[in-house]
N, CA, C and O atoms as a Tinker XYZ file with bonds, in Angstrom:
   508  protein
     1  N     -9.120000   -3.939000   29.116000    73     2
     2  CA    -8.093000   -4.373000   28.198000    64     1     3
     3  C     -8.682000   -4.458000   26.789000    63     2     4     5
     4  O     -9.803000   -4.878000   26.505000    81     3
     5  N     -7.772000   -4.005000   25.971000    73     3     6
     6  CA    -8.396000   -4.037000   24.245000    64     5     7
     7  C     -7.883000   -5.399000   23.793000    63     6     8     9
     8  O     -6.798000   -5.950000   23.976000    81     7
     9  N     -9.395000   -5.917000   22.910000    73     7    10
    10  CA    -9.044000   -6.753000   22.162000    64     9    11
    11  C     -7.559000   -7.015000   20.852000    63    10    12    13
    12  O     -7.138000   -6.085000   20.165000    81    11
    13  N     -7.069000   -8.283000   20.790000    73    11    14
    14  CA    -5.964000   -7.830000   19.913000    64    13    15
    15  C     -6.859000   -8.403000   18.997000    63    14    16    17
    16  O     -7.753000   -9.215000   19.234000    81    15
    17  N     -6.398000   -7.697000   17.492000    73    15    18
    18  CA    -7.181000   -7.853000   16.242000    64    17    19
    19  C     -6.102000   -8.555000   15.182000    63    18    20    21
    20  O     -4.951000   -8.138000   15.056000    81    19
    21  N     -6.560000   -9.500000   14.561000    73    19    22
    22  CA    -5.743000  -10.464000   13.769000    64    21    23
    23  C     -6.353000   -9.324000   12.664000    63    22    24    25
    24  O     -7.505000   -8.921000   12.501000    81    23
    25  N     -4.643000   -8.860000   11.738000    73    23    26
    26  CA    -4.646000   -7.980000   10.280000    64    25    27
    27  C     -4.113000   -9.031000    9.867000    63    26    28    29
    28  O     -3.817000  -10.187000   10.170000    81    27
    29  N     -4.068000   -7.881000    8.672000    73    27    30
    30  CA    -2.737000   -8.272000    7.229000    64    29    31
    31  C     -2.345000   -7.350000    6.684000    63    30    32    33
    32  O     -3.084000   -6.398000    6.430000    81    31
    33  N     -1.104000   -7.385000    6.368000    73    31    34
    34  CA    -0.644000   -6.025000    5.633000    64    33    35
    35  C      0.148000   -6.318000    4.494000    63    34    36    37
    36  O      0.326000   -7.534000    4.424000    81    35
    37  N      0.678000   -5.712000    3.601000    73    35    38
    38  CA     1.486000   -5.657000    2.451000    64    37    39
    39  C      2.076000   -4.890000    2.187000    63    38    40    41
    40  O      1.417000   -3.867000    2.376000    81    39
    41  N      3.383000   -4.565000    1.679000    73    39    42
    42  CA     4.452000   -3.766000    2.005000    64    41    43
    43  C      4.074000   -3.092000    0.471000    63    42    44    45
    44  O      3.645000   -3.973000   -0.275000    81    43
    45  N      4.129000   -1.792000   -0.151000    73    43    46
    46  CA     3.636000   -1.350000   -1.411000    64    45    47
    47  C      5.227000   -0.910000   -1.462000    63    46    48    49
    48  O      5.931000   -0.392000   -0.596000    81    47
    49  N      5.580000   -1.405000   -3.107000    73    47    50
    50  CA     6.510000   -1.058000   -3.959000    64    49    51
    51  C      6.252000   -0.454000   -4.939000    63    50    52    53
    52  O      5.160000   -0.270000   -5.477000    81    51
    53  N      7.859000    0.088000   -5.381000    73    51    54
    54  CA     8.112000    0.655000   -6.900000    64    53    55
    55  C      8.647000    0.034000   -7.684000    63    54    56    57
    56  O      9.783000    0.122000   -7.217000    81    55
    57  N      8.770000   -0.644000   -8.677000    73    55    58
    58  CA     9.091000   -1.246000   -9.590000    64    57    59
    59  C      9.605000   -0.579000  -10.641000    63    58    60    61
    60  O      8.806000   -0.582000  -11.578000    81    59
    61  N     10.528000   -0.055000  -10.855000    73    59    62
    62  CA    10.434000    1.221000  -11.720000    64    61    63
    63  C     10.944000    0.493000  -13.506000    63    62    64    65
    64  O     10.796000    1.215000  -14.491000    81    63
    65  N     11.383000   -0.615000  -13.621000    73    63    66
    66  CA    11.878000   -1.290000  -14.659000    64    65    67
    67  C     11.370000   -3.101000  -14.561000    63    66    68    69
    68  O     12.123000   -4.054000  -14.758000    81    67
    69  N     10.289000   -3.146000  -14.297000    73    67    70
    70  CA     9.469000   -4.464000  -14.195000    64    69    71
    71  C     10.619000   -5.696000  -14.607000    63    70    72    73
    72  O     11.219000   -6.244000  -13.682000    81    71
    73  N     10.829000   -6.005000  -15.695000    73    71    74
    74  CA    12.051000   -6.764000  -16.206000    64    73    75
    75  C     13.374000   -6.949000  -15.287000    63    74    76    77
    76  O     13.952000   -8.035000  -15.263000    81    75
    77  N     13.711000   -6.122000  -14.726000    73    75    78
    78  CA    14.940000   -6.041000  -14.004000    64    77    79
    79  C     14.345000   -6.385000  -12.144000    63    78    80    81
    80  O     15.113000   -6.481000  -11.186000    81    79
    81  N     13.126000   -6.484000  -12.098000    73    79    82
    82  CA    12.826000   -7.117000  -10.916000    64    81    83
    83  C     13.484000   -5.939000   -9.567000    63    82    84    85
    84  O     13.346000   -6.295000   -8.397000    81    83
    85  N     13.883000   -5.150000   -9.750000    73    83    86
    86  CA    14.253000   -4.262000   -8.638000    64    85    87
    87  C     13.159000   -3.375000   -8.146000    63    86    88    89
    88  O     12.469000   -2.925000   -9.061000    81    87
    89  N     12.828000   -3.015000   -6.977000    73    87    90
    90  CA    11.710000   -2.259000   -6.010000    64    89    91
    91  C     12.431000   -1.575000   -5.069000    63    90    92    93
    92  O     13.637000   -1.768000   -4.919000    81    91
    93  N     11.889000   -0.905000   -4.515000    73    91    94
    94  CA    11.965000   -0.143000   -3.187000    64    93    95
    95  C     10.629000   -0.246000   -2.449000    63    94    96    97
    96  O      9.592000   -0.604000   -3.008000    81    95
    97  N     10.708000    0.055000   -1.294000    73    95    98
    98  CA     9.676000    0.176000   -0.319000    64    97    99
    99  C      8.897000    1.620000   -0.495000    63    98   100   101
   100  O      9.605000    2.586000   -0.210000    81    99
   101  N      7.680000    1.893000   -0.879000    73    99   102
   102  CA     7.491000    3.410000   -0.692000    64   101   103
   103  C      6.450000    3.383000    0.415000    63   102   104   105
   104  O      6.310000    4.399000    1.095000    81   103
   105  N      5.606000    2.160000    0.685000    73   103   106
   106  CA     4.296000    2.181000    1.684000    64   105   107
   107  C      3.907000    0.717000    2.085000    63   106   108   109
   108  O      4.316000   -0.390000    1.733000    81   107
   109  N      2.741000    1.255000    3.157000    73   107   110
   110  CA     2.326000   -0.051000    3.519000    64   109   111
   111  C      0.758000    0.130000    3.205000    63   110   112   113
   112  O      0.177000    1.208000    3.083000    81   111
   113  N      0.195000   -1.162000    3.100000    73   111   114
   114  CA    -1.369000   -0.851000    3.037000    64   113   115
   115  C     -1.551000   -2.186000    4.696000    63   114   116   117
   116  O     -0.590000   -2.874000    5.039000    81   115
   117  N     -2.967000   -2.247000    5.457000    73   115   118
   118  CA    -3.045000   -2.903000    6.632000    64   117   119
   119  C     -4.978000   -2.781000    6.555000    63   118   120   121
   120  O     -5.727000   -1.819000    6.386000    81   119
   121  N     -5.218000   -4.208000    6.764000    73   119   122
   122  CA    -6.123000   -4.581000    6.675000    64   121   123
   123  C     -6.964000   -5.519000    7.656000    63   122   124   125
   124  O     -6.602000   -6.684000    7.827000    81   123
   125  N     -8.119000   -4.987000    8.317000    73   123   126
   126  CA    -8.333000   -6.456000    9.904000    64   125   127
   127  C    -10.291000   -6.376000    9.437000    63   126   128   129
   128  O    -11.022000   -5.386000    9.428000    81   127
   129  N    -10.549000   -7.514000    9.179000    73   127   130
   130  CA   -12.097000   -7.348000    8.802000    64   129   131
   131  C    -13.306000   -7.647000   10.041000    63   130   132   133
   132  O    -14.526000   -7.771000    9.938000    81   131
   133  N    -12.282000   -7.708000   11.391000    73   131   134
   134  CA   -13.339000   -7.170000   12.644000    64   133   135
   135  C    -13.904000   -5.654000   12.735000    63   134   136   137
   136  O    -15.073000   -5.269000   12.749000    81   135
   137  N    -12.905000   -5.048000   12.783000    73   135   138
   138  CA   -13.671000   -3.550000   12.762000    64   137   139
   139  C    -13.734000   -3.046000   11.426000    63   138   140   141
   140  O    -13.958000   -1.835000   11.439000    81   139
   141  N    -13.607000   -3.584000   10.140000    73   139   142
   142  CA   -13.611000   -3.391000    9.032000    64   141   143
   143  C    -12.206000   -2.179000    8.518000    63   142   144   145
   144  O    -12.361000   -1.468000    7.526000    81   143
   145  N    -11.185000   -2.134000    9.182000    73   143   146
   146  CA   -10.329000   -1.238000    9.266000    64   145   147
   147  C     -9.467000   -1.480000    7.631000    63   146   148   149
   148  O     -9.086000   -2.605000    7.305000    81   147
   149  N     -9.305000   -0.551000    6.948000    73   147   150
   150  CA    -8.092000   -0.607000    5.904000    64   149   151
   151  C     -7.536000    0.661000    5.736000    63   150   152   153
   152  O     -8.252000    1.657000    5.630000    81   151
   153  N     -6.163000    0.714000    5.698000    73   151   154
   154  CA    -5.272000    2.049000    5.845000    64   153   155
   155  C     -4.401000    1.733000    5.246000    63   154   156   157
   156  O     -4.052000    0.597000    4.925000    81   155
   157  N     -3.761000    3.120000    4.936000    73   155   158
   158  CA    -2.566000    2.707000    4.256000    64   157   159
   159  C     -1.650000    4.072000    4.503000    63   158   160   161
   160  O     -2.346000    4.921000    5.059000    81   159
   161  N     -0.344000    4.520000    4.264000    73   159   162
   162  CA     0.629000    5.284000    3.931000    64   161   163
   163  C      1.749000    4.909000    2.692000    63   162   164   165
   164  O      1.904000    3.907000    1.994000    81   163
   165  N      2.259000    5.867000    2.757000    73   163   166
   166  CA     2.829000    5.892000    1.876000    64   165   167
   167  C      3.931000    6.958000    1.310000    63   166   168   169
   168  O      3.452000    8.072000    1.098000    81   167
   169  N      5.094000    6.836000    1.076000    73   167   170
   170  CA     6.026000    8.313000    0.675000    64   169   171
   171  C      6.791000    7.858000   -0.439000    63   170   172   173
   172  O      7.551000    6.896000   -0.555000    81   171
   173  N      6.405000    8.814000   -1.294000    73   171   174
   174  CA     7.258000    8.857000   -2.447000    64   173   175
   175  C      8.950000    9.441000   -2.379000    63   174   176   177
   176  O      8.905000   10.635000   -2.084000    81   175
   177  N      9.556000    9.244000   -2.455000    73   175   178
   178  CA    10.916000    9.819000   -2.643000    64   177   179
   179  C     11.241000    9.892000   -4.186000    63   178   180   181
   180  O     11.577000    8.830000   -4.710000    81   179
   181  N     11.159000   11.417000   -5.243000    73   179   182
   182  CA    11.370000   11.768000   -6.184000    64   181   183
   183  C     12.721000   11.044000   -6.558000    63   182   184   185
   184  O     12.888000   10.352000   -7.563000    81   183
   185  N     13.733000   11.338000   -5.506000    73   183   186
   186  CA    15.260000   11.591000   -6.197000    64   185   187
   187  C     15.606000   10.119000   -5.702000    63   186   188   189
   188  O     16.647000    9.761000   -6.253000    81   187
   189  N     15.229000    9.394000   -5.073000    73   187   190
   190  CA    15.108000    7.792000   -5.185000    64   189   191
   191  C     14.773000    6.942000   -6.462000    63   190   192   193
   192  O     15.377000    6.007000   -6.988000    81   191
   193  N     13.333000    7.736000   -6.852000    73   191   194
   194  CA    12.939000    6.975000   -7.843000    64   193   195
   195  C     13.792000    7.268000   -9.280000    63   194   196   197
   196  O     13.947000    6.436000  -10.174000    81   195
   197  N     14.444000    9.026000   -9.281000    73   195   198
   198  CA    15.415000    8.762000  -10.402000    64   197   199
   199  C     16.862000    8.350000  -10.584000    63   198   200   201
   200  O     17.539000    8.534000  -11.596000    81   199
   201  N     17.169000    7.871000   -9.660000    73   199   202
   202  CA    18.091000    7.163000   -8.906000    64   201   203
   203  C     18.287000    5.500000   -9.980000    63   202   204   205
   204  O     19.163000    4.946000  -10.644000    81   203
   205  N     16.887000    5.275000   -9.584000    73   203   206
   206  CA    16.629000    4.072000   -9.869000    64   205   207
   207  C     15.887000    3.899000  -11.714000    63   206   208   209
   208  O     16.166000    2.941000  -12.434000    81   207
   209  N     15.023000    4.967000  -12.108000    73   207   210
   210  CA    15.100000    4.927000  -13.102000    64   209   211
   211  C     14.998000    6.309000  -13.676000    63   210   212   213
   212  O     13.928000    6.743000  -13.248000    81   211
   213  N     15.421000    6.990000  -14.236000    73   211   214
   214  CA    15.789000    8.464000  -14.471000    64   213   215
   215  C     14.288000    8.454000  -15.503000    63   214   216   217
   216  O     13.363000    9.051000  -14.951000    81   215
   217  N     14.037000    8.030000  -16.506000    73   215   218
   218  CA    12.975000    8.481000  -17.627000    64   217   219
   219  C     11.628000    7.762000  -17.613000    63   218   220   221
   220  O     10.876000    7.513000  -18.555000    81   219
   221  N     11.459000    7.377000  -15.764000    73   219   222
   222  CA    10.034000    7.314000  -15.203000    64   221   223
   223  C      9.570000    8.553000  -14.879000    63   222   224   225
   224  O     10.302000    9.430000  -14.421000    81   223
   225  N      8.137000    8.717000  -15.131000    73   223   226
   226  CA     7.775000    9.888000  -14.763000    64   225   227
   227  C      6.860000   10.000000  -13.373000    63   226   228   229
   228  O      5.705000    9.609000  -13.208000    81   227
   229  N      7.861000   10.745000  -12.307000    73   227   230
   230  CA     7.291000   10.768000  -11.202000    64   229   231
   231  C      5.672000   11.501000  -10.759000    63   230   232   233
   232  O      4.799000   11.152000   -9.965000    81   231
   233  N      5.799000   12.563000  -11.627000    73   231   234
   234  CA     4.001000   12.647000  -11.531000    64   233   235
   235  C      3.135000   11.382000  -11.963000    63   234   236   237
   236  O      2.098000   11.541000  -11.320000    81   235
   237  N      3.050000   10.651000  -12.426000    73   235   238
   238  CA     2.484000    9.762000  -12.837000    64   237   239
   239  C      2.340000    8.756000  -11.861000    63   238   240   241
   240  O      1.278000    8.278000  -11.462000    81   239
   241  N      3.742000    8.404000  -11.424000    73   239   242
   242  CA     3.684000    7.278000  -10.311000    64   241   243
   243  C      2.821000    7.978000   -8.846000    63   242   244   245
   244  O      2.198000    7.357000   -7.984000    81   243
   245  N      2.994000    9.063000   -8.927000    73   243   246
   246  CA     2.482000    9.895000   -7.640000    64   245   247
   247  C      0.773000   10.000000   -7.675000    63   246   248   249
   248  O     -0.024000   10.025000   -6.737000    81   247
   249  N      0.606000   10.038000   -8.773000    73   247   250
   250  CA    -0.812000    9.875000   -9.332000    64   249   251
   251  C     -1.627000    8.685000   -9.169000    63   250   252   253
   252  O     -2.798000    8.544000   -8.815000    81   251
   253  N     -0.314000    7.489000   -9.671000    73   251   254
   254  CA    -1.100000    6.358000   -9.491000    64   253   255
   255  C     -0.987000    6.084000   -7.549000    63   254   256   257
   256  O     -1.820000    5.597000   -6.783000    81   255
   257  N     -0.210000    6.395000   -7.400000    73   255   258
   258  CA    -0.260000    5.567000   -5.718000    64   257   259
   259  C     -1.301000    6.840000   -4.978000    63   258   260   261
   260  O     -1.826000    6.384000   -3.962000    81   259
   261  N     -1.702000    8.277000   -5.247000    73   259   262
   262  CA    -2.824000    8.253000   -4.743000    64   261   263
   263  C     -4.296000    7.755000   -5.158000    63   262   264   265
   264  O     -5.342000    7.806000   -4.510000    81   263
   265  N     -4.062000    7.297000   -6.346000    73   263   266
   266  CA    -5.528000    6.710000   -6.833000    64   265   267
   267  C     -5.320000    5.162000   -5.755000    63   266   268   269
   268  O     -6.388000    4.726000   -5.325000    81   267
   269  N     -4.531000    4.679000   -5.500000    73   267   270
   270  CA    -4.538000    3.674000   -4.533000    64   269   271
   271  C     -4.779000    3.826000   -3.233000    63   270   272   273
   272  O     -5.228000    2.948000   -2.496000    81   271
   273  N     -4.470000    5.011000   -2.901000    73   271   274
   274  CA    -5.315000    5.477000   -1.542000    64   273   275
   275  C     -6.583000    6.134000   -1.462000    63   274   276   277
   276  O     -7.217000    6.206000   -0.409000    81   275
   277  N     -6.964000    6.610000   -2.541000    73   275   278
   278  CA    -8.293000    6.969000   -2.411000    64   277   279
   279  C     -8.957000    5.600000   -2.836000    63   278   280   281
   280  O    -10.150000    5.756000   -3.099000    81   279
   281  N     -8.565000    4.462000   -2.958000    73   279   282
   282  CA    -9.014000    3.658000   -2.976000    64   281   283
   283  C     -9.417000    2.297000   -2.001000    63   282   284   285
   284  O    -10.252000    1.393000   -1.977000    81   283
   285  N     -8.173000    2.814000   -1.174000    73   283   286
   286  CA    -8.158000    2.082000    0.131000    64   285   287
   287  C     -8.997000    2.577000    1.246000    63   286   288   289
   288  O     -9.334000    1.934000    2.240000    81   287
   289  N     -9.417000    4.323000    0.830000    73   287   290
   290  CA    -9.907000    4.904000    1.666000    64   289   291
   291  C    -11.329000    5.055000    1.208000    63   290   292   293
   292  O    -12.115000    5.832000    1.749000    81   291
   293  N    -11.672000    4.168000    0.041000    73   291   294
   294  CA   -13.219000    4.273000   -0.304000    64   293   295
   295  C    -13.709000    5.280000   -0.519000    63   294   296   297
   296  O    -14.803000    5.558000   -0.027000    81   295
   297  N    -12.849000    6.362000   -1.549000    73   295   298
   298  CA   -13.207000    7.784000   -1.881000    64   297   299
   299  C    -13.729000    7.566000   -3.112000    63   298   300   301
   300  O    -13.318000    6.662000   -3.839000    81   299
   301  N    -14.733000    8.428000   -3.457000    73   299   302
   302  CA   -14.930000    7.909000   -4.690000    64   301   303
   303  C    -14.506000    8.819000   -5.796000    63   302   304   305
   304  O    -15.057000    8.616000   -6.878000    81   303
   305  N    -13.570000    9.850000   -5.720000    73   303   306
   306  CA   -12.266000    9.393000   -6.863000    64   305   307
   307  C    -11.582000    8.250000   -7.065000    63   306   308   309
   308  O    -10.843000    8.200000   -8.049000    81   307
   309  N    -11.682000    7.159000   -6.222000    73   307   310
   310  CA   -11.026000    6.706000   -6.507000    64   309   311
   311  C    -11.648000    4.968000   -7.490000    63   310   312   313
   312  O    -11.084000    3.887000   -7.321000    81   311
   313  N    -12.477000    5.113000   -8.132000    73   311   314
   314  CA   -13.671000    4.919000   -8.955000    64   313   315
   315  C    -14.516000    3.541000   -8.798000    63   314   316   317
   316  O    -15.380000    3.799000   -7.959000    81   315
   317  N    -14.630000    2.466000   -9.138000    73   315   318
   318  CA   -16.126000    1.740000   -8.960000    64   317   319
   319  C    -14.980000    0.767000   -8.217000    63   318   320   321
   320  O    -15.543000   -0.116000   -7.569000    81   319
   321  N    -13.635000    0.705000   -8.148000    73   319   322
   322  CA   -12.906000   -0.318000   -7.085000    64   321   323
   323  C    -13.489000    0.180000   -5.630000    63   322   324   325
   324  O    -14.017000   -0.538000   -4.781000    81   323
   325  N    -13.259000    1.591000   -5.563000    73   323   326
   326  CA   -13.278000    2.213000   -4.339000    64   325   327
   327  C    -14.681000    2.313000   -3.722000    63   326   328   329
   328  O    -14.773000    3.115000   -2.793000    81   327
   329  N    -15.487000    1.826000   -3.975000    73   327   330
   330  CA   -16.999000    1.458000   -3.532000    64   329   331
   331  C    -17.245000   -0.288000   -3.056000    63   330   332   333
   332  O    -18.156000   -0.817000   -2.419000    81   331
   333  N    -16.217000   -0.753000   -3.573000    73   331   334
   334  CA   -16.004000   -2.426000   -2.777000    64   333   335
   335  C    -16.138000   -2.165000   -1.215000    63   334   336   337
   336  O    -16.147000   -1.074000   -0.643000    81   335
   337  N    -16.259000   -3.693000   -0.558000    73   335   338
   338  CA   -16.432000   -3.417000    0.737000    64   337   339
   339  C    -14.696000   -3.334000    0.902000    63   338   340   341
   340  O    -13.987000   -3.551000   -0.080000    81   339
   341  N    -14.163000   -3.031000    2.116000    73   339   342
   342  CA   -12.889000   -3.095000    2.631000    64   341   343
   343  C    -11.837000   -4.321000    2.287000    63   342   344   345
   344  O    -10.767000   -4.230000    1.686000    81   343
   345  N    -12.464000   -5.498000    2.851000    73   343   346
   346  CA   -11.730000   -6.788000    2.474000    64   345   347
   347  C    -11.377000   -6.658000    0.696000    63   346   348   349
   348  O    -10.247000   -6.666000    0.208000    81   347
   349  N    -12.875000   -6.525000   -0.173000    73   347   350
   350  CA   -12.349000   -6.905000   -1.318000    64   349   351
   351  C    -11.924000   -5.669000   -2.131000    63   350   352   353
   352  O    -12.029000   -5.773000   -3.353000    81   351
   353  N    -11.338000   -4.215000   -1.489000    73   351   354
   354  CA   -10.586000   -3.421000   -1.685000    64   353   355
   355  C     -8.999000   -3.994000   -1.635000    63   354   356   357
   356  O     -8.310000   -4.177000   -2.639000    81   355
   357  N     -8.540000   -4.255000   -0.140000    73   355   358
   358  CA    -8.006000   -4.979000    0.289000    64   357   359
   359  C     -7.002000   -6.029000   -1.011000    63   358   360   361
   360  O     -5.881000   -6.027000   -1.520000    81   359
   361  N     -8.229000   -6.792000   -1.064000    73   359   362
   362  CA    -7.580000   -7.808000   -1.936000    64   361   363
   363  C     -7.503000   -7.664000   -3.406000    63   362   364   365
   364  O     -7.213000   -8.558000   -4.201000    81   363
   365  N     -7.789000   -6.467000   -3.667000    73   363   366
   366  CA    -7.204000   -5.561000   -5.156000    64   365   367
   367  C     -6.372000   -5.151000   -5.324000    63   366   368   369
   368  O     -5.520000   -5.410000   -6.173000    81   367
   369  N     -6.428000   -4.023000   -4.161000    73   367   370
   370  CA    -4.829000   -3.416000   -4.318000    64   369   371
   371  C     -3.679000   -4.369000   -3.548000    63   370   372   373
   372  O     -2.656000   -3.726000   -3.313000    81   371
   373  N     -3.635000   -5.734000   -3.118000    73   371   374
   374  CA    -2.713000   -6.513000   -2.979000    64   373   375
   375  C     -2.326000   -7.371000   -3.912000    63   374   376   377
   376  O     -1.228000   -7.929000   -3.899000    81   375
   377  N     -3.547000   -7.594000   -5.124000    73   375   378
   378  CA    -3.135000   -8.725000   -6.142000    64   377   379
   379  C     -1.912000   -8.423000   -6.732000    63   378   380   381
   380  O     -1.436000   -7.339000   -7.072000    81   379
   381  N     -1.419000   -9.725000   -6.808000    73   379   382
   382  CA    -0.520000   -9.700000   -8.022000    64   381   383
   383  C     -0.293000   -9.271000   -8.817000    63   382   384   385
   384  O     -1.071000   -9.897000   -9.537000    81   383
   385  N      0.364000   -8.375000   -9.705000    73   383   386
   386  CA     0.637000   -7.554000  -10.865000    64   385   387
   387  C      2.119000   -7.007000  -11.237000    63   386   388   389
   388  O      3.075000   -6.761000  -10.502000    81   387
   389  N      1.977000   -6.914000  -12.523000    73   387   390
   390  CA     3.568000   -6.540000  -13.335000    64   389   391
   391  C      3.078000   -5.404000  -14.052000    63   390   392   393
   392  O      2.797000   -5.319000  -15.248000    81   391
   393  N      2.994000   -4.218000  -12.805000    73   391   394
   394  CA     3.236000   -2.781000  -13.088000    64   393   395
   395  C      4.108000   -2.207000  -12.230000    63   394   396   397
   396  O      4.415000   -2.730000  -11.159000    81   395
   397  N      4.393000   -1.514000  -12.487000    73   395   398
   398  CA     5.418000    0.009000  -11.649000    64   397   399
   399  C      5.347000    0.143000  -10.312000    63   398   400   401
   400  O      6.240000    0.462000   -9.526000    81   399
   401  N      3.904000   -0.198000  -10.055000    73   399   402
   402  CA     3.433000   -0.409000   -8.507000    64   401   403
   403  C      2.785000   -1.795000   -8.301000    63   402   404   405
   404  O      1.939000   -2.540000   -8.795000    81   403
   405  N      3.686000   -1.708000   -7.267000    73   403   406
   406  CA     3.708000   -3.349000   -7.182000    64   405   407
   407  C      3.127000   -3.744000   -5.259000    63   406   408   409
   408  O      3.220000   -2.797000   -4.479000    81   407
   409  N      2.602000   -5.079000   -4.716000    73   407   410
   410  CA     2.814000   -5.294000   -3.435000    64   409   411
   411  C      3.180000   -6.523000   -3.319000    63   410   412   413
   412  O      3.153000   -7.418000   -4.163000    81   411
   413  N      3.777000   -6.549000   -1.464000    73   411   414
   414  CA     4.635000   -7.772000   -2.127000    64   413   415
   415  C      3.391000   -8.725000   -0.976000    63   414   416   417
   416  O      2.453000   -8.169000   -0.405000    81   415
   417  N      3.736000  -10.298000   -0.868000    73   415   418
   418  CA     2.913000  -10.799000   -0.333000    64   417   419
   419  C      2.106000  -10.716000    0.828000    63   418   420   421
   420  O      2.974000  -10.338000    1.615000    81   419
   421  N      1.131000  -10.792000    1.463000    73   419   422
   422  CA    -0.285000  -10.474000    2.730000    64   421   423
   423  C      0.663000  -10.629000    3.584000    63   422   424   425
   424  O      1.639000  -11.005000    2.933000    81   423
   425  N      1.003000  -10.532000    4.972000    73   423   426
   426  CA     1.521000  -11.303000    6.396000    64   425   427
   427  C      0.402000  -10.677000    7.185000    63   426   428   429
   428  O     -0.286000   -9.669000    7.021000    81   427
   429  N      0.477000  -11.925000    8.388000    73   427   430
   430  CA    -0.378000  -11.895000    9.632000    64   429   431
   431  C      0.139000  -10.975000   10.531000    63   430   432   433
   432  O      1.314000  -10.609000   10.556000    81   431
   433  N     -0.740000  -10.609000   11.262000    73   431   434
   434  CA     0.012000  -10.080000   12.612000    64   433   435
   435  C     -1.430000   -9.725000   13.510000    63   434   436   437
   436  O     -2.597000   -9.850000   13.137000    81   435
   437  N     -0.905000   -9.246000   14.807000    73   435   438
   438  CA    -2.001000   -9.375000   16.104000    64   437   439
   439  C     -1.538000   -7.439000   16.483000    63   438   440   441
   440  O     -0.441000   -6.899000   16.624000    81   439
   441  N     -3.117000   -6.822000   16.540000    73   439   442
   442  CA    -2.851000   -5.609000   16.992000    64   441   443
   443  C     -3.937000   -5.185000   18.423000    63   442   444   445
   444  O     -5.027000   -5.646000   18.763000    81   443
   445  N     -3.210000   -4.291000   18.921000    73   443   446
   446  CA    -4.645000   -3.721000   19.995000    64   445   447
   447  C     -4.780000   -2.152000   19.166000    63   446   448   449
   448  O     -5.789000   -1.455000   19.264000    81   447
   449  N     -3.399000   -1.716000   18.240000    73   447   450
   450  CA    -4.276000   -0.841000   17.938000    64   449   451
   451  C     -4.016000   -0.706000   16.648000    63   450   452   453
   452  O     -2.871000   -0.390000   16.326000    81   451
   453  N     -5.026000   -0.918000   15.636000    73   451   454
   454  CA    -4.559000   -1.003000   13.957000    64   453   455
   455  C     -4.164000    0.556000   13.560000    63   454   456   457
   456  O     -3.479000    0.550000   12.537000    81   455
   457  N     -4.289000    1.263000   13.832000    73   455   458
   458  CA    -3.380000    2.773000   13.846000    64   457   459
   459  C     -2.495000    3.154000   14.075000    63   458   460   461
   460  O     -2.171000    4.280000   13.696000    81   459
   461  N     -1.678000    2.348000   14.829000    73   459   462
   462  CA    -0.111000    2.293000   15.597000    64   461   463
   463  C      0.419000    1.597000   14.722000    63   462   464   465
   464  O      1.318000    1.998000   13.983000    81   463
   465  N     -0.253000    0.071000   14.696000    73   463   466
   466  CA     0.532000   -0.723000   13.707000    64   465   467
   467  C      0.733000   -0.070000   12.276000    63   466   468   469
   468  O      1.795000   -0.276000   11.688000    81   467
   469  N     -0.271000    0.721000   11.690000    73   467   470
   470  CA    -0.090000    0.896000   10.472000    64   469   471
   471  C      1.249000    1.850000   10.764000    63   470   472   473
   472  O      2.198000    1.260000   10.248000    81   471
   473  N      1.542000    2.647000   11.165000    73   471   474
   474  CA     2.270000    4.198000   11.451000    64   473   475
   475  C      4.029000    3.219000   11.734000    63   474   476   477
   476  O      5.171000    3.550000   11.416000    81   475
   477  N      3.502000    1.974000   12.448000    73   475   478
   478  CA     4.934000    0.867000   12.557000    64   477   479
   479  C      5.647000    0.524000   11.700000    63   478   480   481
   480  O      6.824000    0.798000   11.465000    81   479
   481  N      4.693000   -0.302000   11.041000    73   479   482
   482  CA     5.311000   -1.123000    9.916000    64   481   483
   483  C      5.464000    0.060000    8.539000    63   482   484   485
   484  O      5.877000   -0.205000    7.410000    81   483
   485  N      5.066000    1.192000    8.977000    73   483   486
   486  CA     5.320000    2.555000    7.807000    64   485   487
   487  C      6.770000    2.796000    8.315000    63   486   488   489
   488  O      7.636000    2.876000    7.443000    81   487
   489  N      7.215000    2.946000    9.864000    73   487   490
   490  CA     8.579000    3.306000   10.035000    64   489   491
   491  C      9.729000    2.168000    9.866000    63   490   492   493
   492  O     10.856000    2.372000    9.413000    81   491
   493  N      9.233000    0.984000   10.305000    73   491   494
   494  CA    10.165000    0.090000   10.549000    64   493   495
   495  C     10.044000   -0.448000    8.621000    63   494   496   497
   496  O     11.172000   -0.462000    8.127000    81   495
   497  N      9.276000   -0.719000    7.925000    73   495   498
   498  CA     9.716000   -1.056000    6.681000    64   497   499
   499  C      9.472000   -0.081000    5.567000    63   498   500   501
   500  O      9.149000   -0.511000    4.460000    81   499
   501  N      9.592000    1.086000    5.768000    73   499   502
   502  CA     9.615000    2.171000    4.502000    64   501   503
   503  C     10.392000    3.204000    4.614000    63   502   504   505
   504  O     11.080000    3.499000    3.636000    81   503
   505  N     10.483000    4.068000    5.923000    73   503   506
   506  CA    11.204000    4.736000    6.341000    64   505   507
   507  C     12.853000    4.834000    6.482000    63   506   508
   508  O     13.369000    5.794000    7.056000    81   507
């Protein structure tokens, strides 16, 4: 039987007009510091985001949310953040902030497999 592993995850938003407080869901990031695991997904939807704000520029946002995964993934494009250990990756790209890309608060949860869960909480809250 596999151990279950106490994570955390954070649901990654778009913010496309900071002031007006409106987001969408585009990803999740998921984090458990037993096996040192951090992952993330993520999907942009173009005609969502001009939906929501027409004279954001979607290369840009697409740019920034992969510099957030090569950051989660400890690439080193993705620059002196992305050389942190996992946890305090983790707790970068979850801080608090009033930009375009936004996450919303940590939650707990119990996994046997942090690869399923991530691919879960990608269908059940982004999809």
């Amino acid at each position: 039987m596999h151990d279950k592993h106490l994570y955390e995850y954070a649901v990654i938003r778009i913010v496309p007009q900071v002031e007006r407080e409106e987001f969408f869901n585009v990803g999740v990031v998921v984090y458990c510091k037993r096996p040192r695991f951090i992952g993330m997904q993520y999907q942009l939807d173009p005609k969502k985001l001009a939906a929501f704000c027409p004279e954001l520029d979607v290369q840009q946002v697409q740019k920034n949310l992969d510099a957030f995964k090569a950051i989660c993934a400890g690439d080193k494009h993705g620059g002196p953040i992305a050389k942190l250990e996992a946890a305090e990756r983790f707790r970068w790209l979850t801080a608090t902030r009033s930009s375009v890309i936004q996450t919303s608060k940590t939650h707990p949860g119990f996994s046997e497999d942090l690869e399923m869960t991530l691919e879960k909480l990608f269908e059940d809250l982004v999809l």
